[in-house]
PAKOLTI-977283 format. One line per field, with one value per residue (C-alpha): residue number from 0; residue in one letter; z, x, y. Coordinates in Angstrom, 1 decimal. Each point is the difference from the previous one (the first is absolute). Example, Ala and Ser with C-alpha at 12.3 -4.5 7.8 and 13.67 -1.06 7.14 Angstrom:
BEGIN
num	0,1
residu	a,s
z	7.8,-0.7
x	12.3,1.4
y	-4.5,3.4
% end
This chain:
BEGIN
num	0,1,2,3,4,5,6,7,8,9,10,11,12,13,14,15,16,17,18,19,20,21,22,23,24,25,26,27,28,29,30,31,32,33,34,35,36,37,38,39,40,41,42,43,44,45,46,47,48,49,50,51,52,53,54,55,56,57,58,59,60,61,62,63,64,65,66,67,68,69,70,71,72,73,74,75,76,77,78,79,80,81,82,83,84,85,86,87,88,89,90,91,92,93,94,95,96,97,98,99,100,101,102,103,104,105,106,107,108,109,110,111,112,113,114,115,116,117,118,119,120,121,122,123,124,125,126,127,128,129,130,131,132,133,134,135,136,137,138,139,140,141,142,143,144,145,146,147,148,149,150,151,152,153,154,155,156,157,158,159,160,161,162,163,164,165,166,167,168,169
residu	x,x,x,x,x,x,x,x,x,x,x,x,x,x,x,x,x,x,x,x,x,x,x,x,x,x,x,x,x,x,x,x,x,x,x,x,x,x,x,x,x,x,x,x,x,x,x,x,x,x,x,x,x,x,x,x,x,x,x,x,x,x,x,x,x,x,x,x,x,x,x,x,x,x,x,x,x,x,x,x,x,x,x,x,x,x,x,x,x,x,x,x,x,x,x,x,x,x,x,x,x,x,x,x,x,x,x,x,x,x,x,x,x,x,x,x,x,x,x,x,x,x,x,x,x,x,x,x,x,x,x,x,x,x,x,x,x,x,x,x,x,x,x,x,x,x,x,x,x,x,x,x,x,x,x,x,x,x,x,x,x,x,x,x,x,x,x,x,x,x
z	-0.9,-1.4,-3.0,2.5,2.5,-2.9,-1.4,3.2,0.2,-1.9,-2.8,-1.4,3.5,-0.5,-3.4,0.4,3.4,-1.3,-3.0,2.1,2.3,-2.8,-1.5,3.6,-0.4,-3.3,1.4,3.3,-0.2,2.7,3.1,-0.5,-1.2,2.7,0.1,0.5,-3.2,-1.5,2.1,-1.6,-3.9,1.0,1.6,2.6,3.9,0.9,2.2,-3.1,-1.1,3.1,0.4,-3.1,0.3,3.5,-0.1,-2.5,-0.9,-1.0,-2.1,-2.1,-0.3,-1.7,-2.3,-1.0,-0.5,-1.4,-2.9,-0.6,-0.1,-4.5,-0.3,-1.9,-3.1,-1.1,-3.1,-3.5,-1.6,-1.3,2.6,3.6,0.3,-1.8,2.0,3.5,-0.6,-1.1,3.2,2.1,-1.3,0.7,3.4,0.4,-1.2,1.9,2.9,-0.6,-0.3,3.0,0.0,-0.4,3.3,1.9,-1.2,1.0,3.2,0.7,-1.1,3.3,2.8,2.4,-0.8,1.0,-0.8,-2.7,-1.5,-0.2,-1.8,-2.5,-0.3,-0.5,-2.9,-1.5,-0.4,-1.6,-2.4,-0.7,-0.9,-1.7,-2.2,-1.0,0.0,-3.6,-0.8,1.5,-1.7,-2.9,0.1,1.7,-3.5,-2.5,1.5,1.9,3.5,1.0,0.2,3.8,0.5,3.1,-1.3,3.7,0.8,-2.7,0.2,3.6,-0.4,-2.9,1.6,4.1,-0.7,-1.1,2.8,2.7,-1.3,0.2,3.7,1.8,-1.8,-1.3,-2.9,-3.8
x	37.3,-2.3,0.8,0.5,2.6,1.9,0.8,1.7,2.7,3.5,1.6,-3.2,-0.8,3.7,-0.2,-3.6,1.3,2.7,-2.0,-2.6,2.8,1.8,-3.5,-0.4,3.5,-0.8,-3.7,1.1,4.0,2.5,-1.6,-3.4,-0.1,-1.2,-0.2,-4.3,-0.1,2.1,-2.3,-2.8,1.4,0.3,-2.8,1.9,0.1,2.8,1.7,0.0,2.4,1.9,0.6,2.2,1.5,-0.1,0.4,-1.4,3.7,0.9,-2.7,0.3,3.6,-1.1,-2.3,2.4,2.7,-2.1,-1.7,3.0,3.0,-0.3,-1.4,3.2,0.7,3.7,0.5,2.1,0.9,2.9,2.5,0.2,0.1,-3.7,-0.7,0.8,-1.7,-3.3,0.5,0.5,-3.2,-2.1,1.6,-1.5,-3.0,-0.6,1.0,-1.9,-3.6,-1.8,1.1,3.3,-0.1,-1.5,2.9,2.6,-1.8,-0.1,3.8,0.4,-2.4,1.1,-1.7,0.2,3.5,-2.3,-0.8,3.5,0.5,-2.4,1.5,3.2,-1.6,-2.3,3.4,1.9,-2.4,0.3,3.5,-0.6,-2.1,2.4,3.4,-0.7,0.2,3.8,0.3,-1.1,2.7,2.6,-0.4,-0.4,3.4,-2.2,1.4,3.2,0.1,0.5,-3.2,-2.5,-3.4,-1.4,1.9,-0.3,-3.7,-0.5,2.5,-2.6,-3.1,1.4,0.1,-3.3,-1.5,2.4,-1.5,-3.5,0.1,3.2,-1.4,-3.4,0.9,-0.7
y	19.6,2.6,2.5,3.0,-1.9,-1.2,3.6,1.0,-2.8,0.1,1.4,1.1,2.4,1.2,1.4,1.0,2.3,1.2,1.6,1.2,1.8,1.3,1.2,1.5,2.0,1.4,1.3,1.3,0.3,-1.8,2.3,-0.4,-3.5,-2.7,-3.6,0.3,1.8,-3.3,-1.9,1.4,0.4,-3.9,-1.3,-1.4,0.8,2.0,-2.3,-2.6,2.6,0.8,-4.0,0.1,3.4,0.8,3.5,3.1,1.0,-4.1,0.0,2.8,-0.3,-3.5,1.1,3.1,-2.7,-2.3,2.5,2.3,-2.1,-0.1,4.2,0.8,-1.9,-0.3,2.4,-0.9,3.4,-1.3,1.9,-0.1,3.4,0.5,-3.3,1.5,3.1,-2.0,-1.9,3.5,1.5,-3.4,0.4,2.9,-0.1,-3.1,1.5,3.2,-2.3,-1.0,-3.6,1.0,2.5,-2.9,-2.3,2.4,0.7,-3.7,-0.4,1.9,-2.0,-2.0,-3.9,-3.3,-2.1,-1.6,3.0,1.5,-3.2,0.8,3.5,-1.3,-2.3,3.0,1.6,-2.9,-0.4,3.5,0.1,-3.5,1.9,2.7,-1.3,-1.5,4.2,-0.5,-3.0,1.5,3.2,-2.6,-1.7,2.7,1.3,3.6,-1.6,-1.8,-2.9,-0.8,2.4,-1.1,-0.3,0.4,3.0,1.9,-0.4,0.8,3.2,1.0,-0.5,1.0,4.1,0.1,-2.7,2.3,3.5,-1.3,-2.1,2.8,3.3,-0.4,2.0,-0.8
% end
């Protein structure tokens, strides 16, 4: 097998996509991205890509989940309350950026049962990320006891995700 057919096989073609189509994102945004710009960014032939992904929307909904799932570290202020307002104004910020409007845009397309999959997991490890902030206030005596880590987190973050997809207001 030669240098050049090697690089397109397995994980290493994955990674190496799904970079190029989140470079792709960043440089043209979710409309005017296209899987012959990855293609190119690449070096690969466009239906290497389509093989794996099959369609435009299933691969940039990877490479969305794939980059984005860890943009919002989980703050320590030393109260929830300074912690949950950290984790608003990340939010927003976040979802304010380009990558961030992609993600939320993606949030909303229809995909392949494998790809919802992978949604559901981007936003698992999301809330596996900042429920130690919950934890944290659970602990420090800020929240009861019996609080839901998950809910509280998707009530904090779901105004400003509904406002931005139902309204398109700030």
């Amino acid at each position: 097998m030669t240098a050049g057919a090697s690089h397109r096989r397995g994980e290493h073609v994955r990674r190496n996509v799904l970079a190029a189509a989140f470079e792709e994102l960043v440089a043209h945004g979710f409309d005017g991205a296209t899987v012959a710009g990855v293609a190119t960014r690449f070096g690969v032939h466009e239906t290497t890509v389509y093989r794996r992904w099959v369609s435009r929307e299933n691969l940039f909904v990877a490479a969305l989940l794939d980059r984005s799932a860890d943009a919002i570290p989980a703050p320590n202020n030393g109260s929830i309350r300074e912690d949950l307002l950290a984790i608003l104004r990340e939010v927003i910020a976040y979802v304010r950026s380009p990558v961030g409007k992609a993600v939320l845009r993606a949030a909303v397309l229809p995909v392949d049962d494998a790809y919802a999959d992978a949604r559901q997991a981007f936003w698992a490890r999301r809330r596996d990320a900042l429920a130690p902030v919950v934890m944290r206030g659970i602990e420090r005596g800020d929240l009861r006891a019996d609080t839901d880590a998950t809910l509280l987190l998707e009530m904090l973050v779901a105004p400003i995700h509904a406002r931005l997809l139902l309204t398109g207001e700030p």
